[in-house]
C-alpha positions as CSV (number, residue, x, y, z in Angstrom):
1,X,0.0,0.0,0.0
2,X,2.8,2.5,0.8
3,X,4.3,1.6,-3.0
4,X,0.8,3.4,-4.1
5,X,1.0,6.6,-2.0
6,X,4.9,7.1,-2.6
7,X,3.5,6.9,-6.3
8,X,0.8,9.5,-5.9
9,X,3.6,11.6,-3.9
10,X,5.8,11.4,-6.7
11,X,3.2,12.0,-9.5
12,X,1.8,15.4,-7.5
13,X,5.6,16.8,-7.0
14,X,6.4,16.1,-10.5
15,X,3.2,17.7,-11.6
16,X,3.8,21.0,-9.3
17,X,7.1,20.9,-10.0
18,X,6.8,20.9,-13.5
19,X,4.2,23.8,-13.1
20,X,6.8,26.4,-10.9
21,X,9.7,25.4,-13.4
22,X,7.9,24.9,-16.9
23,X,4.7,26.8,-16.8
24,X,2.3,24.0,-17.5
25,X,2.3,20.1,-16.6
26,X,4.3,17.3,-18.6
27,X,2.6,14.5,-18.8
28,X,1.3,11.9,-15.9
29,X,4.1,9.4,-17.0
30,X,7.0,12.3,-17.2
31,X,5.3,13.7,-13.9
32,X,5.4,10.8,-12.3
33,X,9.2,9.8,-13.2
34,X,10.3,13.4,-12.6
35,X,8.4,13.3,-9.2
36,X,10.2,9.6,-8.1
37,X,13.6,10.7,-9.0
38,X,13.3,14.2,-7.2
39,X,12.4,12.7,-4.4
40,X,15.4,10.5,-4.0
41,X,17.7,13.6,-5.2
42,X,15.3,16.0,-2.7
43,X,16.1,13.5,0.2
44,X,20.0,13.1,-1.0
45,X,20.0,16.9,-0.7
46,X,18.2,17.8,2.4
47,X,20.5,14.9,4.4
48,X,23.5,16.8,3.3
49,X,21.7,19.9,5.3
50,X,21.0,17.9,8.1
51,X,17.2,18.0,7.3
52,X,14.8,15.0,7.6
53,X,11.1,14.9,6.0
54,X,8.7,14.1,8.4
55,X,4.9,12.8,7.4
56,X,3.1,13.2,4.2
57,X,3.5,16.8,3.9
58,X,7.7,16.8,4.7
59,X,7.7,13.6,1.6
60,X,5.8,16.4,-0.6
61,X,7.9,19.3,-0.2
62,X,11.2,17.0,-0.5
63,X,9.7,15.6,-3.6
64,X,8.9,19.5,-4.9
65,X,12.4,20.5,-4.0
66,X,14.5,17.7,-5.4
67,X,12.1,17.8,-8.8
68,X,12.7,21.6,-9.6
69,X,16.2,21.0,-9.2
70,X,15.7,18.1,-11.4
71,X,13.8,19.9,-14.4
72,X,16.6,23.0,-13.6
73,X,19.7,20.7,-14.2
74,X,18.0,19.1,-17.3
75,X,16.7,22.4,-18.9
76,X,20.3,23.4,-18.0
77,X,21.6,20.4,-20.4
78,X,18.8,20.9,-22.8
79,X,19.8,24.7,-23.6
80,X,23.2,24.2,-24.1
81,X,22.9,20.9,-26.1
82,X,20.9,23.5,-28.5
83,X,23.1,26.1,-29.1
84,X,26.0,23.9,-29.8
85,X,24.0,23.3,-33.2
């Protein structure tokens, strides 16, 4: 049963995540990835601060933060990939 909420988690932080860096949403399948691996990376990077999620609402903003930095780094890639051609 946790498996399923961790999924929603990630699909909702990959979907607000996508709305504060992007503008709009991405897709529930892009979403939901995005939303899973910024987690991990938001929980990588609030350890190294000392900080620990707590509850639902801690999981949610971890899995925000790490996602933004996420769709940062890769629109990051993206951009410069481009003007190299």
């Amino acid at each position: 049963m946790y498996f399923l909420w961790y999924m929603l988690i990630g699909l909702v932080a990959g979907y607000v995540a996508s709305l504060i860096v992007k503008g709009n949403g991405s897709g529930f399948w892009l979403n939901l990835i995005v939303g899973i691996i910024g987690g991990v990376l938001g929980g990588w990077l609030f350890s190294l601060f000392g900080l620990i999620a707590v509850g639902t609402l801690g999981s949610l903003i971890t899995s925000v933060a790490g996602a933004i930095v996420l769709l940062l780094i890769a629109s990051g890639l993206t951009r410069r990939k481009r003007e190299h051609y």
